[in-house]
Each structure stands twice: as structure tokens, then as C-alpha cells.
C-alpha positions as CSV (number, residue, x, y, z in Angstrom):
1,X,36.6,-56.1,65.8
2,X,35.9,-52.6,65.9
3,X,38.6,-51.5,64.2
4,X,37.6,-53.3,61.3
5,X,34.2,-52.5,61.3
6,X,35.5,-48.6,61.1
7,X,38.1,-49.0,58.3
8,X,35.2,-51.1,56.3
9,X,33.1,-48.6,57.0
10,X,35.9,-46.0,55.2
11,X,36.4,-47.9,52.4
12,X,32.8,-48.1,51.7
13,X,33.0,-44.5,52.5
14,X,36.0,-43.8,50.2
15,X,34.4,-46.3,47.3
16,X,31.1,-44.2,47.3
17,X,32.7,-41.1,47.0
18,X,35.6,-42.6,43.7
19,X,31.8,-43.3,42.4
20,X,30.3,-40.0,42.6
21,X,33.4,-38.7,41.1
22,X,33.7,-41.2,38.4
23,X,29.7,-40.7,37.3
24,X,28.8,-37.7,35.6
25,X,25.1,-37.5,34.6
26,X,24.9,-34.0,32.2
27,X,21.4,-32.3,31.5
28,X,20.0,-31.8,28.3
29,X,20.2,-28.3,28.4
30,X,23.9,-28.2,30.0
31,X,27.5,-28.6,28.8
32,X,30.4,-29.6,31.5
33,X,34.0,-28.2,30.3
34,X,36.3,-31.2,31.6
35,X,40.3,-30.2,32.8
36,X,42.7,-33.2,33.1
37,X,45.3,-31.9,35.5
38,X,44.4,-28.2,34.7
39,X,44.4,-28.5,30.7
40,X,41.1,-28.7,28.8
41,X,40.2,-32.2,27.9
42,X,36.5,-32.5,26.5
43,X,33.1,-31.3,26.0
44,X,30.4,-33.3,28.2
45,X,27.1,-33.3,26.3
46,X,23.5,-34.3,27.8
47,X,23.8,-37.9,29.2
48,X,25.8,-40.3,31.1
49,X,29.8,-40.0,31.6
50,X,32.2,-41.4,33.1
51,X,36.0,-39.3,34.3
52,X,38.8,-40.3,36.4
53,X,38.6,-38.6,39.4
54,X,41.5,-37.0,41.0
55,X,42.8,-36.1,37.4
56,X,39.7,-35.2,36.0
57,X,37.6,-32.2,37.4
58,X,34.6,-29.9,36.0
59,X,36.3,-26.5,35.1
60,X,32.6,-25.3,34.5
61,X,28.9,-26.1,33.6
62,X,27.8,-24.2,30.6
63,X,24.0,-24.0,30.2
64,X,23.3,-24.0,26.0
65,X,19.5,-22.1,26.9
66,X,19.2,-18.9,25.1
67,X,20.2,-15.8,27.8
68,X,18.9,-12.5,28.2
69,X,22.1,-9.6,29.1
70,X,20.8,-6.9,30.4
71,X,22.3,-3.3,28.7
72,X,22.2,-1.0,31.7
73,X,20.7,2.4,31.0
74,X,23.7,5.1,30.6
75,X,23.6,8.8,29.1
76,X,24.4,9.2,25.6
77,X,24.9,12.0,23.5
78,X,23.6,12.2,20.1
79,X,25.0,14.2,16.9
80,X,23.0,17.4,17.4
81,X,24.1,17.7,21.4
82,X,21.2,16.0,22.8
83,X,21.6,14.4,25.9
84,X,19.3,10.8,26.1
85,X,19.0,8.0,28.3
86,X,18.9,4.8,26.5
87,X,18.9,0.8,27.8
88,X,18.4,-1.8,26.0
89,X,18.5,-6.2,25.7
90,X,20.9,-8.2,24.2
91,X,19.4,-12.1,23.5
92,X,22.2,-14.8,23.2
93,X,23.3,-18.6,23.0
94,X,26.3,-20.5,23.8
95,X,27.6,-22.6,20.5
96,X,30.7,-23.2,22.0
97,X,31.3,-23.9,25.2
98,X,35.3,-24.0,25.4
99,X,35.7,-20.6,23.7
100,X,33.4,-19.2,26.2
101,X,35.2,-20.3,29.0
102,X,38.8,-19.7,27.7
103,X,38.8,-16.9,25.2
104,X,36.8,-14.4,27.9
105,X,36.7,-13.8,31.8
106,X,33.0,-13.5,31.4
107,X,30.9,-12.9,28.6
108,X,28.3,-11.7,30.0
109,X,30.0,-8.8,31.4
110,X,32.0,-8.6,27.8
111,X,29.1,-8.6,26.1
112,X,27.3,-5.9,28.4
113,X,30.7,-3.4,27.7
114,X,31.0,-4.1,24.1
115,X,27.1,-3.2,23.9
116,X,27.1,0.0,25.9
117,X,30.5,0.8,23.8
118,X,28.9,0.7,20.4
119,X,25.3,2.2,21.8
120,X,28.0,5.5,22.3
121,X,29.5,5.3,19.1
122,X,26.3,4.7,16.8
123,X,24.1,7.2,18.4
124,X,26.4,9.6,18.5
125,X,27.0,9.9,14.8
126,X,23.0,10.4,14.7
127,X,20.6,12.9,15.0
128,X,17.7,13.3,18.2
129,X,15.4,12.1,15.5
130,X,17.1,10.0,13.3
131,X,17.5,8.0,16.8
132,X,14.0,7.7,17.5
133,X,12.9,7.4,14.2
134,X,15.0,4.7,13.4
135,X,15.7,2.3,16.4
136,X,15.4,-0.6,14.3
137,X,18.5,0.5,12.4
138,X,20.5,0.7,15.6
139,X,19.2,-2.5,16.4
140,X,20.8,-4.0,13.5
141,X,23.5,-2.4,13.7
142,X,24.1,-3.2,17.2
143,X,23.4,-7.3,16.8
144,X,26.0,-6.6,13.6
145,X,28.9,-5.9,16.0
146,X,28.2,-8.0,18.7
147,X,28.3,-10.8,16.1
148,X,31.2,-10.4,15.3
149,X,33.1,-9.9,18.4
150,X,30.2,-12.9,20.3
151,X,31.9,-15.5,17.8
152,X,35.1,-15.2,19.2
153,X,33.7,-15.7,23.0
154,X,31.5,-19.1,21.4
155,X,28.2,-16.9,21.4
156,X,25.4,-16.6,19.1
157,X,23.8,-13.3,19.5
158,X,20.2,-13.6,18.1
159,X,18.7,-10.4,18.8
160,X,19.2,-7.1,20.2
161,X,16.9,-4.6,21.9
162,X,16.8,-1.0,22.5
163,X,14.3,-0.6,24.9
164,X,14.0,2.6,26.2
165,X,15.1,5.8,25.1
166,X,14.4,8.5,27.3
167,X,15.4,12.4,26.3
168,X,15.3,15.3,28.8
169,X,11.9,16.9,29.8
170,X,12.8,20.3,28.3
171,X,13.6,18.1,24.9
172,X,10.5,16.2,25.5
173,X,8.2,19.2,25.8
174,X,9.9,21.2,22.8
175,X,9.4,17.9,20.3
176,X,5.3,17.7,21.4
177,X,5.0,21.5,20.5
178,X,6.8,20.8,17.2
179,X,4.9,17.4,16.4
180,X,1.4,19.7,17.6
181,X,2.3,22.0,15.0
182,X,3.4,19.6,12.4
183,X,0.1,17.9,12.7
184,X,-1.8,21.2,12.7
185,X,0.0,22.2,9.3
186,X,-0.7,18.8,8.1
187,X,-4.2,19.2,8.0
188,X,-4.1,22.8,7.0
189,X,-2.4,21.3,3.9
190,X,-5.0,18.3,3.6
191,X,-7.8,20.8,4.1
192,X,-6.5,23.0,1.2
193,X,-5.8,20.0,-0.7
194,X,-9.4,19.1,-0.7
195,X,-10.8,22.6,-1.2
196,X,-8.7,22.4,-4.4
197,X,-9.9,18.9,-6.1
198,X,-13.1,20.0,-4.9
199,X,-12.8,22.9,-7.1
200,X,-11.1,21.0,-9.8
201,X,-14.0,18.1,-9.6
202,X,-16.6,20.8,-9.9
203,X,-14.4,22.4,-13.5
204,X,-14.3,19.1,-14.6
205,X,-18.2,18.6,-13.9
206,X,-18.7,22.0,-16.0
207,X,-16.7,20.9,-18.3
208,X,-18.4,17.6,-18.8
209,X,-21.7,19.0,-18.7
210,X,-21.4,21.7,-21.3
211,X,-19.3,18.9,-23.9
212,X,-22.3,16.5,-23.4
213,X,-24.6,19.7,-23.8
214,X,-22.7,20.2,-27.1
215,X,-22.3,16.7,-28.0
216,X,-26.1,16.8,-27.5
217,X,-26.7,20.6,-29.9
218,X,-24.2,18.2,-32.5
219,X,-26.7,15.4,-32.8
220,X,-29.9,17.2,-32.8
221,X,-27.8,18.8,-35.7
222,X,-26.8,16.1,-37.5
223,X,-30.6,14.4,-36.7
224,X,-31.7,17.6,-38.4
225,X,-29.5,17.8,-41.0
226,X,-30.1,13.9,-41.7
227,X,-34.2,14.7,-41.9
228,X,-33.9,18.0,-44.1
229,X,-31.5,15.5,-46.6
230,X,-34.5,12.4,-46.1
231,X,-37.1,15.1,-47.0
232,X,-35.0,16.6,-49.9
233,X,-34.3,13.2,-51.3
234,X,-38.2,12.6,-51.3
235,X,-39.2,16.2,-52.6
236,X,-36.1,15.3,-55.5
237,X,-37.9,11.5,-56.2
238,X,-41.3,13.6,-56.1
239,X,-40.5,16.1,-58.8
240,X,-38.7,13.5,-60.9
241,X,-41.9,11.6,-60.7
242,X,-43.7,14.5,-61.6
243,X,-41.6,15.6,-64.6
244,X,-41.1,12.4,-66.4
245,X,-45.1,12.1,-65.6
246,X,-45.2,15.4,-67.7
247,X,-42.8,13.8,-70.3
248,X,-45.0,11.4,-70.8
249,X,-48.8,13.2,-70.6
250,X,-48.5,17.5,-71.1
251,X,-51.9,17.3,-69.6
252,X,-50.6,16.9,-66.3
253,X,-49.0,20.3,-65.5
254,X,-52.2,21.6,-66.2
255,X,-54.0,18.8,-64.4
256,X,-51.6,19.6,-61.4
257,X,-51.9,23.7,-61.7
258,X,-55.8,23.4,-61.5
259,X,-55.7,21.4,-58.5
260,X,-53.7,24.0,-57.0
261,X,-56.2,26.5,-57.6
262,X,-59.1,24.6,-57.0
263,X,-57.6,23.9,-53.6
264,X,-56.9,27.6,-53.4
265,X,-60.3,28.8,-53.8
266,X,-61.7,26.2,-51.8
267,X,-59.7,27.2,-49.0
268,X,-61.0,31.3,-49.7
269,X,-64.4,30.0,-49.5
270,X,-64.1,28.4,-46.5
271,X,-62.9,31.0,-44.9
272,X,-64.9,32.5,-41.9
273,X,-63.7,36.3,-42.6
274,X,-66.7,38.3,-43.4
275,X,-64.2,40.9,-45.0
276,X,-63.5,38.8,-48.4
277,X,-64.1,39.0,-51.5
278,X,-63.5,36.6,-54.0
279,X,-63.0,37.6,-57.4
280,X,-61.7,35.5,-60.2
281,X,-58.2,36.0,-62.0
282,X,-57.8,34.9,-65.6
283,X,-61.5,33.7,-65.1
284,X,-61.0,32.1,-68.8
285,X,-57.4,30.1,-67.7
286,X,-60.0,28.7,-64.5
287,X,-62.7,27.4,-66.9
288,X,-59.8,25.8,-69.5
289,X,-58.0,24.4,-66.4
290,X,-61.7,23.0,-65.8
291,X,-62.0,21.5,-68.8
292,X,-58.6,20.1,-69.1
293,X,-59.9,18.4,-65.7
294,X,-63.0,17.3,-67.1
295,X,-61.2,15.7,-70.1
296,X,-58.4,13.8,-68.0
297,X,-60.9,12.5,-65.7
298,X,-63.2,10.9,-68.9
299,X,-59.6,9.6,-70.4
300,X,-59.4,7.9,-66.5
301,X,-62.6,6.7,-66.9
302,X,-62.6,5.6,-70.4
């Protein structure tokens, strides 16, 4: 009785474990490499599966999450003999899981060496500050290569990182004098450029005001000039007036040359001087322009 009790007891025993072998339950964010009797067979996904056990193993489980490899900081040398310190990220996927697990030993490690590799070769064809200056060019260029050489492993590389670059203390010390004196002959150049617009912006203000002063002597000109021709115009209607009013009448010269003298006198004889004297001239012309007055006024009248 025992005896069976104990070989039920294995084959329960022996049936639970062909069932944990058979059933293969696969995360979302995993992928199982099968082998059947040491040769590749399939690609689990997420989900349920079932294998044969005894023939069918897990060669390895392949997470699909994006992965951070670390670059580990090494000394570099750059074009002009400049010895740095430089570390860095490298941000990649799995696509494939079979190539990752076939075509390298470990590509994580491969990807590390093949990154520290071409961090040698590209800075060293650069200058100290052509490296600094332009990391995101070496970033490129580093995610370029790795691409290529990743695809053949089954790996995506998304992104890659420089993170630090560190140059010697010495180095460090010499590029703050010559970025201090950079940035002092900046604004000695900034403060001369605005001493000279300021004098150029004062010129020009000259300039303007003595054109406007001239445009202004130009108008009062032309104004002038435009008045003298109005009162020139009138004094030329006035005497044409006047001369086809003689035409017509030959009293009226002498009608207009005795007001004139009339006027004349009348202004002498107003006069507050007590040093005058007025005494008549061509008394005889005064009493005819007098009469011809008289007469005109009585043809008026008449």
C-alpha cells in the first residue's frame, strides 16, 4: 500500500513538473529564444505557449525595453595634443531577438567597445574646441556608426550621449583666461561700435537739421517769390486799369498827378517839424491841377 501511495505520489510529482515545462507564459515586455535539441527553433512573444519539454529549452529571455549602456570614461586625445576625459550613454532597443543572441557574445559589451573605439577615432581628428563646441556633431556621428554595426547584433540604437568631457586643469585654466579676454575685447569692440553710430546718428541729425533748415530758407523763398509775383500781377492789372482809364478820359493823369500832390502837401503840413517851410513849385501847374479837379468832380456830379 505504501509503495503505491509513493510511486502515485511520483507521477503526480513527474506530471506537475512535464506541465511546468510544457507551459510557457511570456511577458509583454520579454521575448524567449526557443532551441529544439540545441538549434534555434522560434521566437516566443508576450502570451501563452506551449513546448515539448525535454527537446525544447529556453536558450534565453530577451527583454524588448529600451537599455541604457553605459560608455565608461577613458582618455582621449584630440587633434591639437590635448589630452580629455570623455564618457558618455548609448540608448538602445532589441528588434531582433535571434541576431542578438547568435550574431554577438554580448552586445552590450560590443556595443560599449565599438563606442569607446569610434569616441578615439572621431575626436581625434578634432580640435580642443571644435570638441567642445560641437558635441552634438560627435553625437551624430557616433549614433551613425553604431547603427550600422547595432543592426547586425538586432539592435536599434536611438540615441547617443556624450556626457562629460573633462580636459586637464592646466587646459581648463588657460581656456577661462582666453574666454576672459575674448569677452573683454568683445565689449571693447561693442563699446567702440556704439561710440561710432553714436557719432554717425549725431552727422545724420546735423545733416537732417540743416536740409530741413534749407528746405525751410527754400519755401520762405518760394512764399516770397510767389507774394512779390501776386503783388506784381496786381500792380500790372492796376496800371492797365489805369492806362486804358487814360485811353479813355486824358483828364485822368492829371486827375491822378493832383491827388499825388495834394496828398503830398497835406502830409508837409502835417508835419510836426518846426524847421519847414513850405513853398510852392510850379504854383500855376497846382492851381490848373485844381481846376482840372474841380471840373472832373462837376462832370461826377453832373
Amino acid at each position: 500500500m505504501n509503495d503505491i501511495v509513493i510511486f502515485a505520489i511520483i507521477l503526480i510529482g513527474v506530471g506537475v513538473l512535464f506541465i511546468a515545462k510544457t507551459i510557457i507564459i511570456v511577458s509583454q515586455s520579454d521575448i524567449y529564444v526557443v532551441e529544439r535539441l540545441g538549434k534555434f527553433s522560434r521566437e516566443l512573444n508576450a502570451g501563452l505557449h506551449i513546448i515539448v519539454p525535454f527537446l525544447d529549452s529556453i536558450r534565453e529571455k530577451i527583454s524588448i525595453q529600451e537599455r541604457i549602456i553605459d560608455i565608461p570614461s577613458q582618455s582621449v586625445i584630440t587633434k591639437d595634443n590635448v589630452n580629455i576625459t570623455v564618457d558618455g550613454l548609448v540608448f538602445c532597443k532589441v528588434q531582433n531577438a535571434k541576431e542578438s543572441v547568435y550574431n554577438v557574445v554580448s552586445f552590450q559589451k560590443a556595443i560599449s567597445s565599438l563606442a569607446m573605439t569610434t569616441i578615439r577615432s572621431e575626436i581625434g581628428s578634432m580640435l580642443l574646441d571644435e570638441t567642445l563646441s560641437n558635441r552634438e556633431r560627435l553625437n551624430a556621428k557616433l549614433q551613425s556608426e553604431l547603427a550600422d554595426a547595432a543592426s547586425n547584433w538586432g539592435l536599434l540604437v536611438t540615441r547617443v550621449e556624450i556626457s562629460d568631457i573633462s580636459v586637464p586643469q592646466d587646459i581648463e585654466q588657460a581656456m577661462n583666461l582666453q574666454m576672459k579676454a575674448e569677452r573683454e575685447k568683445r565689449s571693447i569692440e561693442l563699446n567702440a561700435m556704439a561710440e561710432k553710430e553714436a557719432v554717425i546718428r549725431k552727422a545724420e541729425a546735423i545733416k537732417q537739421g540743416e536740409f530741413l533748415k534749407a528746405e525751410a530758407i527754400e519755401r520762405m523763398a518760394d512764399a516770397k517769390k510767389y507774394e512779390q509775383e501776386k503783388i506784381a500781377e496786381g500792380q500790372k492789372k492796376a496800371i492797365t486799369i489805369i492806362n486804358e482809364a487814360i485811353a479813355k478820359n486824358q483828364d485822368s493823369a492829371e486827375f491822378l498827378l493832383a491827388k499825388d500832390r495834394i496828398k503830398a502837401f497835406g502830409l508837409l503840413a502835417s508835419s510836426n517839424s518846426k524847421d519847414k517851410l513850405i513853398v510852392p513849385y510850379e504854383a500855376t501847374e497846382l492851381i490848373g491841377s485844381l481846376s482840372i479837379l474841380k471840373d472832373i468832380l462837376k462832370k461826377d456830379n453832373g
